[in-house]
KEPAKOL-77298 format. One line per field, with one value per residue: residue number from 1; residue in one letter; y negated, z, x of N, C-alpha, C in turn. Coordinates in steps of 0.001 Angstrom, whole numbers. Each point is the difference from the previous one (the first is absolute). Layout:
BEGIN
num = (NUM ...)
residuo = (a ...)
n.y = (Y ...)
n.z = (Z ...)
n.x = (X ...)
ca.y = (Y ...)
ca.z = (Z ...)
ca.x = (X ...)
c.y = (Y ...)
c.z = (Z ...)
c.x = (X ...)
END
This chain:
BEGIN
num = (1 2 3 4 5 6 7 8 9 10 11 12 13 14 15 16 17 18 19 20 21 22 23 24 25 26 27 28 29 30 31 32 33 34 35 36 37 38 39 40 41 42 43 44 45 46 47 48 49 50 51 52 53 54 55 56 57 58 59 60 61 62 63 64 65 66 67 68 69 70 71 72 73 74 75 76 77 78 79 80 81 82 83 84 85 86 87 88 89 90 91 92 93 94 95 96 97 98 99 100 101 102 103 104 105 106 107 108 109 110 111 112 113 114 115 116 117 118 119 120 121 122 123 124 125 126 127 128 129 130 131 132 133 134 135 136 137 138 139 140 141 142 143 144 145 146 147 148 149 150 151 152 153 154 155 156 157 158 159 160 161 162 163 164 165 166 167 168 169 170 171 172 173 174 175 176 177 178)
residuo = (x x x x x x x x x x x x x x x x x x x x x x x x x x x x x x x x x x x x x x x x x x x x x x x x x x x x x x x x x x x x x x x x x x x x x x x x x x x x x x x x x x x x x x x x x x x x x x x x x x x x x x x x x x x x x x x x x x x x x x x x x x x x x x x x x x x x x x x x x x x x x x x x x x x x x x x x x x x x x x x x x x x x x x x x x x x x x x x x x x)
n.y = (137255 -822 76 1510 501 -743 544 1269 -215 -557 783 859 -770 104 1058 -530 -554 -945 633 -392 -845 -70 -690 -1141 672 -641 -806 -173 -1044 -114 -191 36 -372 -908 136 941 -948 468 296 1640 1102 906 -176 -362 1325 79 1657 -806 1089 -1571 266 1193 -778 -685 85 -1364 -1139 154 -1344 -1432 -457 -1159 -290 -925 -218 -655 985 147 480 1048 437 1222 493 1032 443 1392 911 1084 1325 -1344 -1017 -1173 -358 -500 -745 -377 -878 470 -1304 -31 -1506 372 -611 -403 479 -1254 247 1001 46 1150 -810 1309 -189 1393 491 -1372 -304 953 -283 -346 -4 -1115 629 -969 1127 -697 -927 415 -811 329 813 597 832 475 37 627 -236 697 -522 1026 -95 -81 -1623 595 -1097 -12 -1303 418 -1085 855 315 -656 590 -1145 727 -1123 -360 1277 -441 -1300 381 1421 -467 -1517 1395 561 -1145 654 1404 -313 588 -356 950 -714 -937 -398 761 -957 1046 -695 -231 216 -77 344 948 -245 -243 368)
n.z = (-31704 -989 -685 42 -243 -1280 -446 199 -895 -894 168 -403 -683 -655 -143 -93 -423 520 1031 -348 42 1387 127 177 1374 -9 598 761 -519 695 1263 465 142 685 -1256 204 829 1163 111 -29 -634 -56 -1478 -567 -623 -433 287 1251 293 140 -878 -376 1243 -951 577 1090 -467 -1288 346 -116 730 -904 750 -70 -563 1252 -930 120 785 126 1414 140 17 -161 -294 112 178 1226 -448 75 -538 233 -1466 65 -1198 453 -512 -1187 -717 -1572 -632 -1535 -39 -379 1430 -151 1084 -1564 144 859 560 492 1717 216 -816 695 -1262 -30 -1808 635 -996 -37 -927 -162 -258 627 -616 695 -1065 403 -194 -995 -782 726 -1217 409 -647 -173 -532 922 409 1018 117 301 122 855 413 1226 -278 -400 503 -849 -1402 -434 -712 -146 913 747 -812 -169 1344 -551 -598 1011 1094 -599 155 1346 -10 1092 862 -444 -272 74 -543 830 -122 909 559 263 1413 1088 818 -1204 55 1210 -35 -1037)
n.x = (-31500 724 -1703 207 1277 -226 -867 661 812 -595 -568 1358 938 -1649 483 1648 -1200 834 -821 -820 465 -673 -1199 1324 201 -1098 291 -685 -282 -811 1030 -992 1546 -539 -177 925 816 -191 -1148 185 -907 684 -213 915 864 633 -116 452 1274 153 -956 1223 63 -206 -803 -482 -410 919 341 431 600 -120 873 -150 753 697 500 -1006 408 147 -132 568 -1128 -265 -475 -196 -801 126 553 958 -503 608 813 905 287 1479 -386 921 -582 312 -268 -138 1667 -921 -500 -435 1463 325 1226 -559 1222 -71 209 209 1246 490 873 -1233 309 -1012 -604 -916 -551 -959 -8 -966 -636 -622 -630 -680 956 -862 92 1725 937 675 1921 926 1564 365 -1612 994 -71 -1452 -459 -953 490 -1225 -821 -571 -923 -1082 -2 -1026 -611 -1248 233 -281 -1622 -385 213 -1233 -737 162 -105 -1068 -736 680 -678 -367 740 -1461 581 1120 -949 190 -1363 -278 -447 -1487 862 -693 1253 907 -1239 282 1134 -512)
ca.y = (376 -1260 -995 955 -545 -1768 -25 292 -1298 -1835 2 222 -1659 -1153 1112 -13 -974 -476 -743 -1584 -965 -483 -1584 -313 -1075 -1437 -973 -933 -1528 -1314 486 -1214 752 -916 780 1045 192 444 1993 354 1400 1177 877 1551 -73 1128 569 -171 69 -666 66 1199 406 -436 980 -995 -1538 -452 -1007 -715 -1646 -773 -1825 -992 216 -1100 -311 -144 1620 779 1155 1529 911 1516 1057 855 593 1169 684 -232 -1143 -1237 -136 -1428 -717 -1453 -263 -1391 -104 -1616 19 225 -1659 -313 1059 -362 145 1076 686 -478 1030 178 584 134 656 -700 -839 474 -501 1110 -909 -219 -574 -438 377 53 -647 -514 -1145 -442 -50 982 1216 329 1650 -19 1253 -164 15 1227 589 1099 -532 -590 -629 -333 -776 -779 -914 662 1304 917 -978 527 1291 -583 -426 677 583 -889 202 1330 -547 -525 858 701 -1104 -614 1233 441 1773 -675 900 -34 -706 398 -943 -588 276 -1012 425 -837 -937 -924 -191 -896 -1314 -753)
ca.z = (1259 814 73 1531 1377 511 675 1073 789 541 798 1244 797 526 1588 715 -143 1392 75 -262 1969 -199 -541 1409 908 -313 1509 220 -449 1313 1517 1019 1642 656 -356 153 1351 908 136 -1296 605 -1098 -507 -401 412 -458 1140 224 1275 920 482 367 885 -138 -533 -853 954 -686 -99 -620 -178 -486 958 -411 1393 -333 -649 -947 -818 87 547 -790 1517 -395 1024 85 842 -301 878 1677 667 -1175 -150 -225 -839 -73 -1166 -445 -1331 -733 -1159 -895 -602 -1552 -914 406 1421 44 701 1208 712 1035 145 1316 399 -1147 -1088 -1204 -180 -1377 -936 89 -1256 54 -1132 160 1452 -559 759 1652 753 1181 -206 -1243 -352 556 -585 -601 -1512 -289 -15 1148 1608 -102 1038 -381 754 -387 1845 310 132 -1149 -1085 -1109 -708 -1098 527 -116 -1265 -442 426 -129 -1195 -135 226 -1194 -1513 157 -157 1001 17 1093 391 1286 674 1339 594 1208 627 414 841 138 536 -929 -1164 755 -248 -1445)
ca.x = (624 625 -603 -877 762 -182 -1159 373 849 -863 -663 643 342 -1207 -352 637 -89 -330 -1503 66 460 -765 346 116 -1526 -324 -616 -843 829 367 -1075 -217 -184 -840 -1173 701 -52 -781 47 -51 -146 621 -1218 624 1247 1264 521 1245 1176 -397 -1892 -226 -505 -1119 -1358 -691 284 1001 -137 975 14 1122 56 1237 697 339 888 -1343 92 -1112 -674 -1148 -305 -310 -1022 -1126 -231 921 -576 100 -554 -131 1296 -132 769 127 1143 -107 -247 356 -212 826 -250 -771 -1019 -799 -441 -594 1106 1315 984 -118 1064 -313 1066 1132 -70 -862 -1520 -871 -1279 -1716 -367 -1306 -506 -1512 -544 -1530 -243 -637 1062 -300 1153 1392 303 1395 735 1308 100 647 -1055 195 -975 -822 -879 -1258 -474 -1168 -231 -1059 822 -448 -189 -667 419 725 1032 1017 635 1513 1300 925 359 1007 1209 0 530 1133 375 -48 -933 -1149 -654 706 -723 -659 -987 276 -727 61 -1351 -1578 1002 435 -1016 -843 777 -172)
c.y = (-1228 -957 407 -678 -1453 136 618 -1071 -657 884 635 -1646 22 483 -337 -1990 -968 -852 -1785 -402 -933 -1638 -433 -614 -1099 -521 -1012 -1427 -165 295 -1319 686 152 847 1434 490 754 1582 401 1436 537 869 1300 -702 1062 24 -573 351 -510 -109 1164 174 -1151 894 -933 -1140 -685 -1355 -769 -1347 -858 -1350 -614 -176 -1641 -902 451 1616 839 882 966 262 1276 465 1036 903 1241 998 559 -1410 -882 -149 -1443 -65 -1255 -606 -1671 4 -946 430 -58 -1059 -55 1085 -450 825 1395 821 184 1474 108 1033 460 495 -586 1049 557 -919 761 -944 467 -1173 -46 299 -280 -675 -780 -1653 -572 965 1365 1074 -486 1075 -466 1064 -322 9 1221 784 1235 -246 -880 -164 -321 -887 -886 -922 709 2252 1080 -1082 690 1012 -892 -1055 894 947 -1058 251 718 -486 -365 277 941 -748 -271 1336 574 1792 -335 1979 429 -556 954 -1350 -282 -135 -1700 776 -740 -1619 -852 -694 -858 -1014 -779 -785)
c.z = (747 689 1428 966 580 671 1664 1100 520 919 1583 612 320 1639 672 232 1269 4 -135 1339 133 -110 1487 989 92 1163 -860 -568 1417 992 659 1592 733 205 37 1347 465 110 -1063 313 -941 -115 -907 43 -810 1091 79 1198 540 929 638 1393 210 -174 -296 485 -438 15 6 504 -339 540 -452 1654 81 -780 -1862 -1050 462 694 -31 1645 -991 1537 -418 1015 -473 1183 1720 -95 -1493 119 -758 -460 20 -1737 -288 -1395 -627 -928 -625 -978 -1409 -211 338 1338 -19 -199 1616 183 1554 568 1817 898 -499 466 -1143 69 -1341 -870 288 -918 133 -1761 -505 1348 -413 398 1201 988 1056 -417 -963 -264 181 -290 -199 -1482 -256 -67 911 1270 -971 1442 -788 1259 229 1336 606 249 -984 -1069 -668 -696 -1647 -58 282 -1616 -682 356 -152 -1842 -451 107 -1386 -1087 150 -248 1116 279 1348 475 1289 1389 1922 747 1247 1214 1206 1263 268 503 -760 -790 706 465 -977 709)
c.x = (526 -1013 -890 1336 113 -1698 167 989 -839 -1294 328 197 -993 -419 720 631 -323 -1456 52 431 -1652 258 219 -1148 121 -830 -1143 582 476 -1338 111 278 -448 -1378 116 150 -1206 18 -427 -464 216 -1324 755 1679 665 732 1410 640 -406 -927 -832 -634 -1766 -1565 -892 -384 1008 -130 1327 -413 854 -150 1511 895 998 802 -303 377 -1153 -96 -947 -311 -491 -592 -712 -99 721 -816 383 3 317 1471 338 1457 179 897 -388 125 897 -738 860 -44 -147 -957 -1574 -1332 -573 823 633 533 -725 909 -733 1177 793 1314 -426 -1213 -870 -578 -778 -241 -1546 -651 -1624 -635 -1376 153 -190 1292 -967 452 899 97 1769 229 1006 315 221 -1318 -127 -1040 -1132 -1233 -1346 -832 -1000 24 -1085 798 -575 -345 -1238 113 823 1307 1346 542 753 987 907 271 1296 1314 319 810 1338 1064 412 -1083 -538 -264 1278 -930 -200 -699 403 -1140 -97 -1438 -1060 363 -69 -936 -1357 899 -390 -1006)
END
């Protein structure tokens, strides 16, 4: 009898047992800014408040500004015309340039953590440590099929729920800019 209620015990705890914590997100070593700068087109996104009035044309530009910090422009299209975001960026000191604070409503700033970035600097995967904001940024307004599967990878490996994912509709516009 004693040996059924310790069996009942320990498997009640194992049920009521807190799920593992996942392993913390992890950035990229080191970004070359420089190499970072320019435009960027949102290929998917975890639905965000913010973005809510976006349908598609999601794009981002990053320019140094004179005092060598960082300017965001945001843009997409909406369903009464194009809406535009002004902010600003830092980097985050010792995180080899793959940490920034960005801020569009000071004095709030959010993270943007550079989680995945292909060599050649043509798609990032961007997210937070908290795994709430994820980005999927290409210089182009569509990615390879195999290209966008590293990406969704890399978000996985990081435990990220790629099935929050909302694709980013890119029109004929954007897609004859390339």
């Amino acid at each position: 009898m004693l040996k059924r209620l310790i069996t009942v015990v320990l498997a009640c705890l194992a049920l009521h047992a807190p799920a593992e914590e996942p392993a913390p997100v992890r950035t990229v070593p080191e970004v070359d800014i420089q190499r970072y700068l320019g435009s960027w087109y949102e290929i998917a996104a975890f639905p965000m408040f913010f973005q809510r009035q976006c349908i598609a044309d999601t794009q981002a530009r990053y320019d140094l500004d004179e005092k060598g910090g960082i300017r965001v422009h945001n843009q997409c299209a909406t369903s009464s015309g194009i809406d535009k975001a002004e902010g600003r960026a830092k980097v985050v000191e010792g995180s080899g340039n793959a940490k920034l604070r960005v801020s569009f409503f000071w004095p709030f700033w959010g993270d943007y953590w550079i989680l995945a970035l292909q060599p050649d600097y043509q798609w990032a995967l961007v997210g937070s440590p908290t795994r709430k904001y994820l980005w999927l940024l290409s210089r182009t307004p569509s990615l390879p099929a195999e290209e966008l599967q590293k990406a969704l990878e890399a978000a996985k490996a990081q435990q990220f729920d790629i099935s929050q994912l909302r694709y980013t509709p890119q029109s004929a516009v954007a897609r004859a800019a390339q």
